[in-house]
C-alpha positions in Angstrom: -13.1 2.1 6.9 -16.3 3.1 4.7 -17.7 6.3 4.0 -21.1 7.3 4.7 -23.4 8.2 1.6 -23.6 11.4 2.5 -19.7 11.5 2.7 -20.0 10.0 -0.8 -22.2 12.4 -1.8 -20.8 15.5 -0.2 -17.1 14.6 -2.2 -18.5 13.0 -5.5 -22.0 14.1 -6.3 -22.9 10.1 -5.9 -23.2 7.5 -3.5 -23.0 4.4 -6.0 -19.5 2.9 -5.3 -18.8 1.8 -8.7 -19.2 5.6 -10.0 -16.7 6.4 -7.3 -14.5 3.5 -7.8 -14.3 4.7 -11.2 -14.1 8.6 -10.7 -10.7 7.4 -8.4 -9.2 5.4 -10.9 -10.0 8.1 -13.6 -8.9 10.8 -11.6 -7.1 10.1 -8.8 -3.4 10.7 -8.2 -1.3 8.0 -6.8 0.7 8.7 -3.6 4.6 7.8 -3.8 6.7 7.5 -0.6 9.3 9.7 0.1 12.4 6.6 0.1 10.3 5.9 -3.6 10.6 9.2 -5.0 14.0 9.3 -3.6 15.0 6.3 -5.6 13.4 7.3 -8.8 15.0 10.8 -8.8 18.5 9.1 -8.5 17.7 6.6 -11.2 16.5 9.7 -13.4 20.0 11.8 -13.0 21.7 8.3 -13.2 19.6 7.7 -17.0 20.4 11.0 -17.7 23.6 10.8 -17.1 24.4 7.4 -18.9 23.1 9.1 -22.0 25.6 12.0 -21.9 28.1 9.8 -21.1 27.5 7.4 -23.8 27.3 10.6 -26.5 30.1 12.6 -25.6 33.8 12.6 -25.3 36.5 14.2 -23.9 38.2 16.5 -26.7 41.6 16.5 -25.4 42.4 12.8 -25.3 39.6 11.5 -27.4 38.3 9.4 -23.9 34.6 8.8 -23.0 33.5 10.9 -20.0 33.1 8.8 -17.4 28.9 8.4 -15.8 30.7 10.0 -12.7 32.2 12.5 -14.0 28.8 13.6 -15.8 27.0 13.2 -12.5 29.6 16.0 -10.6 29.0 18.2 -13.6 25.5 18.0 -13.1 25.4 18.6 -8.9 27.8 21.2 -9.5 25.6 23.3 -11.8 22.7 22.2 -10.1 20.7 20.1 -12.5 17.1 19.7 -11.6 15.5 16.3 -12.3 11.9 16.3 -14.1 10.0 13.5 -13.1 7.6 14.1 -15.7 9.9 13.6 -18.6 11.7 11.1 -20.0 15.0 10.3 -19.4 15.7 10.9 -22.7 13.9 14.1 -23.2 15.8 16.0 -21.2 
């Protein structure tokens, strides 16, 4: 389906396509699923919780907390996943 000129006119001041074309790329915003943003929030908290995991231990017995362990610590207080930042940032 094509726009009109004056579609492409009306929404970007232009109705050459490569200017569009190129306006999209530049600006644009890509559109993720809801079963993709599902899946890259749970590998997120998962990340997030490897590294936790892999930096702390358990001070009575001197034993690795386990990435499952981490991960019920985090539902429980209710961790909130930024998509924007790294793994390791946060």
């Amino acid at each position: 389906m094509l726009a009109s000129s004056k579609d492409l006119i009306d929404a970007f001041g232009t109705s050459d396509q490569k200017l569009v074309c190129q306006e999209i790329l530049e600006k644009g915003e890509m559109q993720v699923s809801e079963q993709e943003r599902v899946a890259l929030h749970e590998t997120v908290f998962r990340d997030i919780a490897s590294i936790v995991a892999e930096k702390t231990v358990n001070p009575n017995n001197n034993l690795p907390y386990t990435i499952t362990m981490i991960q019920n610590a985090m539902r429980q207080i209710q961790f909130s996943v930024n998509l924007s930042k790294s793994s390791k940032s946060q």
